[in-house]
DRENFI-810759 format. One record per residue (C-alpha): residue in one letter; x, z, y. Coordinates in steps of 0.5 Angstrom, whole numbers, padded with zeros to 4 digits, always signed. Each point is the difference from the previous one (the first is absolute). Example, Ala and Ser with C-alpha at 12.3 -4.5 7.8 and 13.67 -1.06 7.14 Angstrom:
BEGIN
a+0025+0016-0009;s+0002-0002+0007;
END
This chain:
BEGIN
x+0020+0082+0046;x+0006+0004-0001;x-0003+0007+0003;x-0006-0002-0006;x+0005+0001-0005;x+0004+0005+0002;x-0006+0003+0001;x-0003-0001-0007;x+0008+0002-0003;x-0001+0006+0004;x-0007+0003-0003;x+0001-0003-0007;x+0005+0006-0003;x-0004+0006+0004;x-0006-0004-0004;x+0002+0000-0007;x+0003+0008+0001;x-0007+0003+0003;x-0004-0002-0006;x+0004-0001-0006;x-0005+0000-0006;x-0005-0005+0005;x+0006-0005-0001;x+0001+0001-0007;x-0007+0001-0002;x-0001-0007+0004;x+0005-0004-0004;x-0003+0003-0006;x-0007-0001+0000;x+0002-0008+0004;x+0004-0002-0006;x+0000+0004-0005;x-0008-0003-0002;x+0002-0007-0001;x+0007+0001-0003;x-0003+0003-0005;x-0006-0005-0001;x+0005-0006-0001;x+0003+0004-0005;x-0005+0001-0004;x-0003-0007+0002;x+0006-0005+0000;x+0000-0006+0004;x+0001-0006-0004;x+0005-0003+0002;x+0007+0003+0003;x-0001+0002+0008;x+0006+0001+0005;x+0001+0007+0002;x-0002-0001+0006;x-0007-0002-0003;x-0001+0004-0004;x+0000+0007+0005;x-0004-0004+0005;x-0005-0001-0005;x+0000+0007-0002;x-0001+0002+0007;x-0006-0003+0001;x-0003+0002-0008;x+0001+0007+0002;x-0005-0002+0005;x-0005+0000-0006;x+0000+0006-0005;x-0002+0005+0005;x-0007-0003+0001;x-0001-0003-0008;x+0001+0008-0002;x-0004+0003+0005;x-0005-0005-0002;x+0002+0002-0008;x-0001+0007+0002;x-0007+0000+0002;x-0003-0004-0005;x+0002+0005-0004;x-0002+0006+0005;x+0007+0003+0000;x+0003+0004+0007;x+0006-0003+0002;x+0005+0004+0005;x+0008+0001+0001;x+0001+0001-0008;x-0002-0005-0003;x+0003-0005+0006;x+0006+0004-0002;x+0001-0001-0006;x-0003-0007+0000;x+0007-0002+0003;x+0004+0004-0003;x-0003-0004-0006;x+0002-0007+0003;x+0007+0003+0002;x+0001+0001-0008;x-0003-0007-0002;x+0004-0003+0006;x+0007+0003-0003;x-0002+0001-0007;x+0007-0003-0003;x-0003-0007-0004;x+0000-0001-0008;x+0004-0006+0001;x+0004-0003+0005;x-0002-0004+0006;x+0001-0006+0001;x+0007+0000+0004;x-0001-0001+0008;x+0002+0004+0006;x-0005+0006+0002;x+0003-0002+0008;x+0002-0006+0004;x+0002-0001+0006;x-0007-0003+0001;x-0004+0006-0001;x+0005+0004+0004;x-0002-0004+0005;x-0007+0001-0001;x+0001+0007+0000;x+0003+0001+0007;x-0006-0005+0003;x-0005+0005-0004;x+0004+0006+0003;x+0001-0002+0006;x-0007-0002+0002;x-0003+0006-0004;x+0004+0004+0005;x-0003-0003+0006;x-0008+0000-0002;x+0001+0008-0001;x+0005+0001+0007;x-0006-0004+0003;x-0006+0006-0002;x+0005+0005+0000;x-0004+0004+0006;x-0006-0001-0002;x-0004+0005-0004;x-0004-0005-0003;x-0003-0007-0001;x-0002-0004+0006;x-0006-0003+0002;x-0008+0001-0005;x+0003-0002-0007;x+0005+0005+0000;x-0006+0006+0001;x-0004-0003-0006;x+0006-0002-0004;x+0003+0008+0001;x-0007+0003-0001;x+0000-0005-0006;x+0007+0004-0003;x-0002+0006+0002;x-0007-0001-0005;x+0005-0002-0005;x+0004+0006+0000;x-0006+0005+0001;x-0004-0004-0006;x+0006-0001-0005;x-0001-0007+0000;x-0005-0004+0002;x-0006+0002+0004;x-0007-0001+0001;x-0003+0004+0006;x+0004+0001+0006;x-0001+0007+0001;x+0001+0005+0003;x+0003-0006+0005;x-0006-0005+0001;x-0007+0000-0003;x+0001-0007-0004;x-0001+0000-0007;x+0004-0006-0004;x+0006-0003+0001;x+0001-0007-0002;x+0006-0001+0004;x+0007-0004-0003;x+0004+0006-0001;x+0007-0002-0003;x+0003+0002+0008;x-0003+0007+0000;x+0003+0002-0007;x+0007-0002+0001;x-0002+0005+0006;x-0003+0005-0003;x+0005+0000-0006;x+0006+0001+0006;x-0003+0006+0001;x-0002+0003-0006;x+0008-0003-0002;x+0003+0004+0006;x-0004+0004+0005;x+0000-0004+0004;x-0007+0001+0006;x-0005-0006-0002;x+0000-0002+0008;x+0008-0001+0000;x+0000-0003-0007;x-0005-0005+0002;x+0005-0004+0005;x+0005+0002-0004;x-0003-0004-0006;x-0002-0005+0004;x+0007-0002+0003;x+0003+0000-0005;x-0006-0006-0003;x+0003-0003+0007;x+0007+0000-0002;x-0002-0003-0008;x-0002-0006+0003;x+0007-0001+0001;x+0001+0000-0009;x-0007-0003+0000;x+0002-0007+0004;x+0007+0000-0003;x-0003+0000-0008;x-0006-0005+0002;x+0005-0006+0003;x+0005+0002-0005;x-0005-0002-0005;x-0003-0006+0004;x+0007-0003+0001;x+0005+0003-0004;x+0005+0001+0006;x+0004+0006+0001;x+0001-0002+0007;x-0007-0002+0002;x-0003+0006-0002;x+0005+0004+0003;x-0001-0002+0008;x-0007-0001-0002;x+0001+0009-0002;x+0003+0000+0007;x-0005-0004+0004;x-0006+0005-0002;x+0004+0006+0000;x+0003-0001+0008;x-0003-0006+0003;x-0007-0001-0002;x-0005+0005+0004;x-0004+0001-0006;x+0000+0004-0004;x+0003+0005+0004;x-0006+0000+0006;x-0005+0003-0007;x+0002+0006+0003;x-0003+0000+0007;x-0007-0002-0004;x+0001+0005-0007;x-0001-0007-0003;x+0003+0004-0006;x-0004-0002-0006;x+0001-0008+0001;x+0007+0001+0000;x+0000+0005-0007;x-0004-0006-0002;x+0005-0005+0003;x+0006+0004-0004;x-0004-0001-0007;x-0001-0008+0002;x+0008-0003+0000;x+0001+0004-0008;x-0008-0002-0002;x+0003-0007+0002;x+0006+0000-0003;x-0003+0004-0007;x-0005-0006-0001;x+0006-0006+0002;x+0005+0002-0005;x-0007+0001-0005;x-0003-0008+0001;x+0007-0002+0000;x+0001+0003-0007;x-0008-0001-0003;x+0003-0009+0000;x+0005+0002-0003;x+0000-0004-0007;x+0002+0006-0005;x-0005+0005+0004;x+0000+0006-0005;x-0005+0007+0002;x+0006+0003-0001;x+0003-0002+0005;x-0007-0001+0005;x-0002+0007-0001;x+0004+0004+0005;x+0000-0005+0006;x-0008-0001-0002;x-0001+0008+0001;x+0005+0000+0005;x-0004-0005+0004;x-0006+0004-0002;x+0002+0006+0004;x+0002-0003+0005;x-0007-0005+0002;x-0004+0007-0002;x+0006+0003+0006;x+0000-0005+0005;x-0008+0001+0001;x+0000+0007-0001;x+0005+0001+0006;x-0005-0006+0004;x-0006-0003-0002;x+0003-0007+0005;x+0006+0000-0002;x-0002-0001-0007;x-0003-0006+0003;x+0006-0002+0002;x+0003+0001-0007;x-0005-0004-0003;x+0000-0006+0005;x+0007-0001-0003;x+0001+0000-0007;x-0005-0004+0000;x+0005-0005+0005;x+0005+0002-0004;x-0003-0002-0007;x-0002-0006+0004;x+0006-0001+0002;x+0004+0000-0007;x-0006-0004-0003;x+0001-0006+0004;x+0008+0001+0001;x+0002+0002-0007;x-0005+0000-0006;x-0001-0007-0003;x-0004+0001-0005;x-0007+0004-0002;x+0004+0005-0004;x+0003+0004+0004;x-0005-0001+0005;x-0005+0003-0004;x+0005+0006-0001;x+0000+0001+0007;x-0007+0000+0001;x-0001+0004-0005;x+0006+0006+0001;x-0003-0001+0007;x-0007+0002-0001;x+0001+0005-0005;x+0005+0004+0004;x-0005-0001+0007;x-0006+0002-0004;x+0003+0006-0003;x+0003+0002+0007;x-0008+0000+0002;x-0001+0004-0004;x+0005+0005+0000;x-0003+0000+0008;x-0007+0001-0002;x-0001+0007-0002;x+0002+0000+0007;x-0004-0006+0003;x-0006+0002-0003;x+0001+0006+0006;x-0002-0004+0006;x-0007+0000-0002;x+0000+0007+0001;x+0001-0001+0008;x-0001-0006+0006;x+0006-0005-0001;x-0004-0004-0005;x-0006+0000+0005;x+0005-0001+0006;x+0002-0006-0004;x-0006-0003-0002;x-0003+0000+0008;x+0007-0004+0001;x-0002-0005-0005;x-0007-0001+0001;x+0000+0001+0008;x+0007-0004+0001;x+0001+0004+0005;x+0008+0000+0000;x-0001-0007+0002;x-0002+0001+0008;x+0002+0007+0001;x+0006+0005-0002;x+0003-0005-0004;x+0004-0004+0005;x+0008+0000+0000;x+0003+0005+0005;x+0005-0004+0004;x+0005+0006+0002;x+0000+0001-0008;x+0003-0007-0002;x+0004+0000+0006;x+0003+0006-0003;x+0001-0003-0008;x+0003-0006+0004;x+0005+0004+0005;x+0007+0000-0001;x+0001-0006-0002;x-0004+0000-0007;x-0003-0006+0001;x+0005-0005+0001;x+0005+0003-0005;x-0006-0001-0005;x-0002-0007+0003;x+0007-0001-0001;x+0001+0003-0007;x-0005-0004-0002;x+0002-0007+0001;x+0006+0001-0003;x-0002+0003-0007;x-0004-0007+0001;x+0006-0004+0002;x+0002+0003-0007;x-0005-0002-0003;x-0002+0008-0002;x-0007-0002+0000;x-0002+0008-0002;x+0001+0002+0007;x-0007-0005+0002;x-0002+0006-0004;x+0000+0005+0006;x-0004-0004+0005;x-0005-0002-0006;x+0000+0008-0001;x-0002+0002+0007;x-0005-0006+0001;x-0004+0002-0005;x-0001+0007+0001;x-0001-0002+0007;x-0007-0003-0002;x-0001+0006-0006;x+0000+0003+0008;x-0004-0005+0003;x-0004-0003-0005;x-0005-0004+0007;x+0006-0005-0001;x-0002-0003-0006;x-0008+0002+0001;x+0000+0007-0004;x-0002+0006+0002;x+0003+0007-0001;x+0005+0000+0007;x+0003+0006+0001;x+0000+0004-0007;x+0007-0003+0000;x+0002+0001+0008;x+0004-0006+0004;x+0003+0006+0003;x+0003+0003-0007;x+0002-0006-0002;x+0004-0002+0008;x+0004+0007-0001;x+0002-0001-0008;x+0004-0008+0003;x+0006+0004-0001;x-0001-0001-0008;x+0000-0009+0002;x+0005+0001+0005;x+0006+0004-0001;x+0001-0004-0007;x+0000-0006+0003;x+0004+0003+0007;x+0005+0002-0005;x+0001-0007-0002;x+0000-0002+0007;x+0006+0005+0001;x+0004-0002-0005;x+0000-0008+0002;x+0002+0002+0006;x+0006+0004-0003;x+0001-0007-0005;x-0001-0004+0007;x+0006+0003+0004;x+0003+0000-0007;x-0001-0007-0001;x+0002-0002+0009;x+0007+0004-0002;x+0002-0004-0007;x-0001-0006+0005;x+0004+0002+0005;x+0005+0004-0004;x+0001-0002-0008;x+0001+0006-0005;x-0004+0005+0006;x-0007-0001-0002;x+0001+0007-0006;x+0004+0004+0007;x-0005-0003+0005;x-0007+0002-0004;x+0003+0007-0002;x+0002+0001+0007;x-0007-0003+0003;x-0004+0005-0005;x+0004+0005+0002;x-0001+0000+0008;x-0008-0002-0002;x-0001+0006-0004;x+0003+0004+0005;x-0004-0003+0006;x-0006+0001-0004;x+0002+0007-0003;x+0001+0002+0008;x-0006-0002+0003;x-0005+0000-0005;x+0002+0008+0001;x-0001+0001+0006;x-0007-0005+0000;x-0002+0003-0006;x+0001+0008+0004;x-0005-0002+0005;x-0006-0002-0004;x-0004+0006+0000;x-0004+0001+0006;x-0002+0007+0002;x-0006-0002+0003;x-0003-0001-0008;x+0001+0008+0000;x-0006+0004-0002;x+0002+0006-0003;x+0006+0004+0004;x+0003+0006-0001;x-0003+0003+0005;x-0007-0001-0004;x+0003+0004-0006;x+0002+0006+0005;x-0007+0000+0003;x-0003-0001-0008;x+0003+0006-0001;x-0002+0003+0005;x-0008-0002-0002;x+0001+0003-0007;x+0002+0008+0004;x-0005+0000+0005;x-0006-0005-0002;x-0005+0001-0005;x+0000-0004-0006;x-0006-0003+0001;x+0000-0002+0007;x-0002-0008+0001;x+0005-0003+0005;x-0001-0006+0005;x+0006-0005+0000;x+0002-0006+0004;x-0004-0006-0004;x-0001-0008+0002;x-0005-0005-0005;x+0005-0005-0004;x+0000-0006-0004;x-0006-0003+0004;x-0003+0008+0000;x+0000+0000-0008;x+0003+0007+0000;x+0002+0004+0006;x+0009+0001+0000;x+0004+0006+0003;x+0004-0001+0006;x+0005+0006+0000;x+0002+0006-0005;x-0007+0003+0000;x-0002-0005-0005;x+0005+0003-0005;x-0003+0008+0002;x-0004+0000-0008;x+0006-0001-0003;x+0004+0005+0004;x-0004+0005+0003;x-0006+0000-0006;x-0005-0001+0006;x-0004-0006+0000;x-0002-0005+0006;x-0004-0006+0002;x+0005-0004-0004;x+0001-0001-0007;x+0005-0004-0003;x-0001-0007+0001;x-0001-0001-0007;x-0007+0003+0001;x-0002-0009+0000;x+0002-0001-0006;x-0002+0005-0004;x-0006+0004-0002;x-0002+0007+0003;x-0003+0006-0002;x-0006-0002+0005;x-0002-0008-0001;x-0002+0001+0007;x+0007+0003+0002;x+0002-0007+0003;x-0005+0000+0005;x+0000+0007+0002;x+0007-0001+0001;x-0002-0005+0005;x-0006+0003+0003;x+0004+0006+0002;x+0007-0003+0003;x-0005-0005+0004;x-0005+0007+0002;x+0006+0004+0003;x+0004-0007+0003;x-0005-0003+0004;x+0000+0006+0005;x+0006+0002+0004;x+0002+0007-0003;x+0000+0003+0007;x-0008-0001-0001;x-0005+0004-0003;x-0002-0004-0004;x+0006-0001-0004;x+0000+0007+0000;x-0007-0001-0003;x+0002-0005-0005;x+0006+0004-0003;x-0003+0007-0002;x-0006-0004-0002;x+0005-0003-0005;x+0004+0007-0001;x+0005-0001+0004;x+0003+0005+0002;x+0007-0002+0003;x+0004-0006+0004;x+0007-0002-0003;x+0005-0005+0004;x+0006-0001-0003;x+0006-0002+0004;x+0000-0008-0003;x-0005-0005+0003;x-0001-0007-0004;x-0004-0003+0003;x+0002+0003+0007;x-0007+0001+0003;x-0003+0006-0004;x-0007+0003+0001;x+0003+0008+0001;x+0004+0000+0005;x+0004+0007+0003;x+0000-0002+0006;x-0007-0001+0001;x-0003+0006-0004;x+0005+0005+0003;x-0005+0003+0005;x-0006-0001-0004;x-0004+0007-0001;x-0004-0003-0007;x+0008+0001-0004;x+0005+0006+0000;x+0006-0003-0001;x+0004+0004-0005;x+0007-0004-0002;x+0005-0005+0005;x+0007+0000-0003;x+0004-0007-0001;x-0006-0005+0002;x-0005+0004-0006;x-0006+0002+0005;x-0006+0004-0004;x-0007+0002+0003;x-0005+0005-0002;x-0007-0003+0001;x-0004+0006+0003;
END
């Protein structure tokens, strides 16, 4: 516990020193977006301090992609430029002096300054954890950085995936690789690093983002503060994303608590008696960007935030409307704003026509598929999303708000189930399992549970509180400070070091040895030169997935392999057959042993021309193997430095 910190105290300084401009670059491009949006689309009722920044955190999130998106229906080239004067544009609508006197209420509290510190503190242990590493870990980072990296080339958004992979559209959400490629373009910054940067620092805004919904939900300070702490050093997830590159469902995960909170104050303000559209315009366009953000940044995700404004106005209808009137309104704001944030995502939902998600989606509904295979909830990940105690401080958490009759925490639970069937549809006799995965839904719990863990922990507090005031009248105030105290301490302790031995180095595919090896390939290969890398078939042999740094070689060597991205399942190709081909080619060379003549047979059929071993190996068993081609006469091996072995077939 204690060498964590020290450590992690130890590598801050030096951190912040060596890459001054990143830092400030960072801090402006995640606050500066959505301070300017609530400026400009106030929120109809006064928020605190601390509300108000999380929201803005969160809404930051979603400017990037909505003017990538404006960009190129207008066929404008985006770039380092315009990113630039975007945010000097936000900067001066954020501290343009107002014509007329705000409201009297502090810009900070105490409340916010701790906010502050659990934000700071957790931001600063996601990025110790991926200091060392080159780039993102595990299969998604290669496409989401090989996505970035087609943003920066294009100028925006993209169609063909050249020079990288012979894919020919893209349909993919993309709210997290603008934030990506906006870093770059903002400060430099290589693409592979930001990437990990960006999503690390998504990681650490779930910190912000639980803290404004249970806020919302139950209106206590203290609640929503441990709830704060229970996601940022308790709760494995989100942290353990960063093993997967599970980075686009976070990016969409850091829209939802603002998305949530935009459309509760906007519901609540629609049943008002006196509702004017003065006052219903701002927070309506606001609640507009936000639903258009939230699905942009992840298409499931956007699931999640309709399953719960449909609970929420459920809620308020049977809670706090006692007549049709403000009923009708509340239908009515509500489908006008839900209709106009489809249609404000249209222009970009009309593109998935273009490749295979519709098709996907379409087998997954008629077959059912998801029903008897690749749909079943991962044990090892719900232990995760239980771990640490998140599941007894939330069962706890929650029957304390129903012993005081806060009925709105039912909404939580009611939340989860119906979006674990929106997941597992069989279970009411629908089709369509699958098209939301158990899998992204068991790894999203910490959004149900920290809310309610926080609760959890603050009854313990009031409980040892209350214990004292028996024993000992007038020390229950004493008692409940001193408990807090000691409590957050223990977790604080912990929870640094628990969080600091999440990453797990068997997730690393790319390593730094690759990138020197790549390198070496652009001096001393031919750029056109095929290279035969280690490859295993995935997801019910689907698609076929890398298993070390050689994945990764069209992106940073310029050499194309056997292996395209795995977004190769989604999306169209250059060739409709290319899918298959990729599949008749990797099954060709594979099922011989490469020391055989056949393979060697196999690999210059196909073109190949080269071998490629990276030092990584997940899953361990791959097909070339140094060892076992070291005396082979058909290869000339030509590279052996730090675990990369390249071999020339003859």
């Amino acid at each position: 516990m204690f060498p964590a910190l020290v450590d992690l105290l130890a590598w801050l300084p030096g951190a912040l020193v060596a890459a001054p401009l990143v830092a400030l670059g960072a801090l402006a491009l995640f606050m500066l977006p959505g301070l300017a949006l609530l400026r400009l689309l106030p929120l109809p009722v006064p928020v605190r301090p601390a509300q108000y920044l999380a929201a803005a955190l969160a809404l930051s999130w979603i400017v990037p992609p909505l003017l990538l998106l404006a960009a190129d229906l207008l066929g404008l080239r985006w770039g380092p430029l315009a990113t630039w004067a975007v945010l000097l544009l936000a900067a001066l609508v954020v501290f343009w002096p107002r014509h007329k006197a705000a409201p009297a209420r502090p810009w900070y509290d105490a409340e916010l300054g701790l906010l502050l510190a659990l934000w700071g503190l957790t931001l600063a242990l996601r990025l110790y954890l991926v200091r060392e590493l080159p780039a993102g870990l595990f299969g998604d980072s290669y496409h989401h950085t090989l996505i970035t990296q087609l943003m920066v080339d294009n100028g925006g958004l993209f169609r063909s995936w050249q020079p990288y992979a012979p894919l020919a559209t893209f349909t993919y959400h993309f709210g997290f690789h603008s934030m990506a490629a906006w870093l770059h373009w903002l400060t430099g910054y290589p693409v592979l690093r930001a990437v990990l940067l960006v999503g690390q620092v998504a990681a650490a805004l779930a910190v912000p983002g639980v803290f404004l919904l249970t806020s919302q939900l139950f209106g206590e300070r203290t609640i929503a503060l441990w709830a704060a702490l229970s996601v940022g050093l308790l709760s494995v997830f989100p942290t353990y994303y960063v093993n997967w590159g599970r980075y686009t469902q976070l990016a969409g995960q850091t829209v939802l608590p603002a998305t949530c909170f935009v459309w509760m104050l906007l519901l609540q303000q629609a049943r008002q008696p006196k509702l004017t559209w003065q006052r219903l315009a701002a927070p309506a366009l606001l609640a507009v960007l936000a639903t258009t953000g939230v699905a942009l940044a992840h298409y499931r995700i956007g699931v999640f935030a309709a399953c719960f404004v449909a609970l929420y106005a459920l809620y308020l209808l049977l809670m706090h409307v006692r007549s049709w009137l403000p009923a009708l309104r509340m239908f009515f704001v509500a489908i006008l704003v839900g209709s106009t944030g489809v249609v404000f995502t249209l222009p970009w939902l009309l593109r998935l026509r273009e490749g295979r998600m519709l098709q996907l989606a379409n087998h997954m509904v008629t077959t059912n598929i998801g029903a008897t295979s690749g749909n079943a909830p991962s044990p090892i990940d719900l232990e995760r999303t239980l771990a640490n105690g998140m599941l007894p401080l939330a069962l706890l958490g929650l029957l304390v708000l129903l012993l005081r009759r806060r009925w709105l925490a039912l909404l939580l639970p009611l939340w989860l189930g119906i979006i674990w069937l929106a997941a597992n549809p069989y279970l009411v006799g629908l089709t369509g399992a699958g098209i939301i995965s158990s899998f992204a839904v068991i790894i999203a719990g910490y959004i149900w549970l920290a809310p309610l863990a926080g609760a959890g922990l603050a009854a313990l507090v009031d409980g040892v509180g209350w214990l004292v005031g028996r024993v000992a009248a007038g020390r229950q105030a004493q008692a409940e400070r001193f408990v807090i105290v000691l409590l957050a301490t223990a977790c604080i302790l912990w929870g640094v070091g628990a969080q600091s031995n999440l990453l797990d180095p068997n997730f690393k595919l790319l390593t730094h040895a690759d990138l020197h090896a790549a390198a070496w390939m652009r001096e001393h290969l031919a750029p056109e030169a095929k290279v035969f890398v280690n490859s295993f078939p995935a997801y019910d042999a689907y698609v076929y997935a890398g298993t070390d740094g050689g994945w990764w070689l069209p992106l940073i060597s310029g050499h194309r392999t056997n292996l395209p991205p795995m977004s190769y399942g989604f999306e169209a190709a250059e060739d409709p057959q290319f899918a298959l081909l990729v599949m008749e080619y990797n099954q060709a060379i594979l099922e011989h042993p490469l020391e055989s003549a056949a393979a060697v047979a196999a690999l210059r059929q196909w073109g190949y021309r080269y071998l490629y071993d990276g030092p990584a190996a997940n899953p361990p068993v791959e097909h070339i193997d140094p060892a076992r081609l070291a005396d082979v006469p058909y290869y000339e091996r030509i590279y052996d430095r730090d675990g990369v072995t390249i071999w020339r077939v003859r």
